[in-house]
N, C-alpha and C positions, 0 to 999 in steps of 0.2 A: 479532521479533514474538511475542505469547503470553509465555509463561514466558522467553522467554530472550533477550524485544525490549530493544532499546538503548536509549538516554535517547532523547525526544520531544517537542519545545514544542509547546505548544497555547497562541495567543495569544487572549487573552478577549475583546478588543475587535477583532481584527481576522479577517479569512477567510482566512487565508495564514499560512505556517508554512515561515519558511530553515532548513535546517540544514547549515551549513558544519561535514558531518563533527563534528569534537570541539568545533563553534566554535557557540556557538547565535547566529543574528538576527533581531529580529524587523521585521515588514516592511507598512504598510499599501500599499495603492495607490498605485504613484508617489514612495515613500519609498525613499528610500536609506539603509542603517544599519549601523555598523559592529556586528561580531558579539559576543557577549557572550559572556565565557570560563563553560567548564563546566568540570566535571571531568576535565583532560587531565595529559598530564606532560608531562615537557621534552622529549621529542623532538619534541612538537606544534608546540612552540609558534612555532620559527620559522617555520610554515605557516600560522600560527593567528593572523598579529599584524593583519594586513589582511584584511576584506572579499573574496573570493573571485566571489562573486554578487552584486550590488547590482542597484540601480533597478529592482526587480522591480513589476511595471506588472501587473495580474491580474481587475482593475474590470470588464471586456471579460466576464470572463470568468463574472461574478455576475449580468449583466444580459442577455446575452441569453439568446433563447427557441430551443432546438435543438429543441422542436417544429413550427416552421418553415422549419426547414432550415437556421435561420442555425448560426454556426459560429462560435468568441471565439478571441481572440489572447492566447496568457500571452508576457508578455514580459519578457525581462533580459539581464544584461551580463554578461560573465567577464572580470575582470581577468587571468586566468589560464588556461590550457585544463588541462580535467579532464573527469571524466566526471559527468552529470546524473543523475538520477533524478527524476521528475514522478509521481505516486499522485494522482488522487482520491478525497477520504474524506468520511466522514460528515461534516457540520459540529460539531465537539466531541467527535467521536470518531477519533481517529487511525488507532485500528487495526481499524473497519472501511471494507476498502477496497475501492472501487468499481471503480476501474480502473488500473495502470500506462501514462500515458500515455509516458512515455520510462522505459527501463529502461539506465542508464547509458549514456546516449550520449555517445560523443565529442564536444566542443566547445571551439570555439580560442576566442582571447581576442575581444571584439567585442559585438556587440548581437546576439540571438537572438529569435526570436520560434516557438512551440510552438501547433498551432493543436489545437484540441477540439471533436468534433462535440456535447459534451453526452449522451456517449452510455457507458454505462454497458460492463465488461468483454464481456458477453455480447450488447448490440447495443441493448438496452434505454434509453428516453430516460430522461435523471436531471431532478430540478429543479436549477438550478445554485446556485439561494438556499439550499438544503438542504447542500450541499458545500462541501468545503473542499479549496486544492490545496498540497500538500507536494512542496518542492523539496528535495532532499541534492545536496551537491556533493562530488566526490573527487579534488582535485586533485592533477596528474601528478607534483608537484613532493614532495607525501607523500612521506618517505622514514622506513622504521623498519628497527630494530634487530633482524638474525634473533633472537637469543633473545626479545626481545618479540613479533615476529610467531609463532614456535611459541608462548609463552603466550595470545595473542590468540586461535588456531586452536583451543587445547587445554581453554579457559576455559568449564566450561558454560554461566555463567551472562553474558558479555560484556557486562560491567558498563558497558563504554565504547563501547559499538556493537560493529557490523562492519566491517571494511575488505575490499570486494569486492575490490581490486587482489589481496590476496592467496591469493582462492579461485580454485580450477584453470579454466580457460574451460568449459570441459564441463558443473561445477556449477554458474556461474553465469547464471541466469536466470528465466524464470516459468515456473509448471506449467501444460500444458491443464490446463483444469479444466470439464467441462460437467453441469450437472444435465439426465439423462436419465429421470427418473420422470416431469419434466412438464412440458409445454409453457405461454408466459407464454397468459396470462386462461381455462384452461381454467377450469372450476368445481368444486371439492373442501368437501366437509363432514366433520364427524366427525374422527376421527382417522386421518391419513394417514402413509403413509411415503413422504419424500422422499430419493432418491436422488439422490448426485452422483458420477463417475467418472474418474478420471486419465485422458487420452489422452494421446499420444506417446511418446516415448521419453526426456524430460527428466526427472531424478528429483531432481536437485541438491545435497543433504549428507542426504536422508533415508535412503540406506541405513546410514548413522551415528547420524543422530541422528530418526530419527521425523520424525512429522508432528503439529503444533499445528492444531486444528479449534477453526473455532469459527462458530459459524448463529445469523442474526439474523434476525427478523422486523420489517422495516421499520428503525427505528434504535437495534431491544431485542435484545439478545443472548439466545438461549432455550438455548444448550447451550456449553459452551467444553470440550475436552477434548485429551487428547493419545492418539497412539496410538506405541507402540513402534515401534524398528525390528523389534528380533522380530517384531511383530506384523501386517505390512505383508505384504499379498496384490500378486496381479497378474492380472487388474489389481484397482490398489486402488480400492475404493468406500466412500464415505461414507455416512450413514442420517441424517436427521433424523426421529423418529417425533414429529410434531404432533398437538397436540389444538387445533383447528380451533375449536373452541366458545369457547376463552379469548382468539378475539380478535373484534372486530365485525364483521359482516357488510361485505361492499367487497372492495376490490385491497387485496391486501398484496403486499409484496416479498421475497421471502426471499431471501439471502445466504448462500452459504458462503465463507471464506476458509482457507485453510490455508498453511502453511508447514511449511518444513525446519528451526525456528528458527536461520539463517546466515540471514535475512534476504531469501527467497529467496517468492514467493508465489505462489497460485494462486488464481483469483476467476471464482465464477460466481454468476448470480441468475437466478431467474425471476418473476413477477408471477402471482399466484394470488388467483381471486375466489370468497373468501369466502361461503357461502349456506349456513346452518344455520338449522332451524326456530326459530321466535323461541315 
């Protein structure tokens, strides 16, 4: 994610985006498709020759309306058991992300189906025609090279993605992340300072390697930045300082996401109504 994220399809014509690990496929509604080789090496590739995910079924999930309580089915198949990862994201934007609906879950081989209230990381409804859902798959059967996997761990910039199998269980997962300056629809003008704050005890590879920030106003990024590990308080808290007049009066949704770049995130938003003098 940020400066140090992996490769990422974004398909143009469709709302779904497979990534079998080092293996890209891409996948409309109810299509089955074997995965398209990216840039891997030989150790991949005996893992990398078949489909891993297929019959990814996700229609459910663009049509209904979680303002009524309804709730979509994402569905697919594993020819193999591995571990899942599900993100809802912007529609055309990968890397901001709305919510981790599965954060590497275990899954044996069979039909799976992953249900979604519609509901954004922080509780807030999403439109679902707005979103896009990103599946990665990390199958058990991965096996690498210790001297590649210390290159992999040691590589800033992980040209090739991440492989969570081989971060320590302790690092891997998502950060609390809650914006405490303000609560969704209150009413803000002017230039505000929005607040966001780490809760718990999960910190993941950032006392290594920092944290990637980046705040978006609806589905416009207004600040992208990094912060050191030097640099890291506790608890740590994030600032966005907004000038309120550069956007129209209404709801907006502000966004922060951050990471450990290891692939690792934290996601909160709140919904803020706009009222400056015209």
């Amino acid at each position: 994610m940020f400066r140090k994220a992996g490769v990422a399809a974004l398909i143009a014509l469709s709302l779904s985006v497979l990534t079998i690990y080092v293996v890209q496929a891409e996948g409309t509604s109810g299509d089955s498709k074997k995965p398209k080789p990216w840039d891997y090496d030989s150790w991949w590739k005996a893992n990398g020759k078949d489909a891993i995910l297929t019959d990814l079924d996700v229609m459910e999930a663009y049509t209904f309306d979680p303002s009524k309580g309804e709730v979509a089915s994402i569905r697919y198949r594993m020819t193999a058991q591995g571990k899942v990862r599900i993100r809802i994201c912007g529609k055309g934007q990968p890397h901001l992300i709305h919510r981790t609906l599965v954060h590497w879950g275990q899954r044996k081989p069979g039909a799976h189906v992953e249900k979604w209230d519609g509901k954004d990381a922080s509780g807030n409804v999403l439109n679902p025609r707005k979103c896009s859902i990103k599946l990665k798959v990390e199958p058990d059967t991965l096996q690498i090279a210790p001297e590649r996997a210390e290159q992999i761990l040691n590589d800033a910039e992980h040209g090739w993605g991440h492989v969570h199998k081989l971060h320590a269980s302790v690092s891997c997962g998502t950060f609390d992340l809650e914006i405490t300056s303000h609560k969704s629809a209150v009413r803000v003008s002017g230039t505000i300072a929005i607040t966001a704050e780490l809760l718990g005890s999960f910190r993941g590879y950032a006392d290594e390697w920092g944290h990637g920030v980046a705040w978006y106003v609806g589905e416009k990024m207004v600040q992208h930045g990094d912060i050191e590990a030097s640099q890291l308080t506790d608890p740590q808290v994030f600032t966005l300082n907004l000038d309120t007049t550069s956007f129209e009066n209404g709801t907006h949704a502000v966004t922060i996401n951050i990471c450990d770049h290891n692939d690792h995130e934290g996601i909160a938003r709140v919904v803020l109504d706009i009222q400056n003098e015209l």
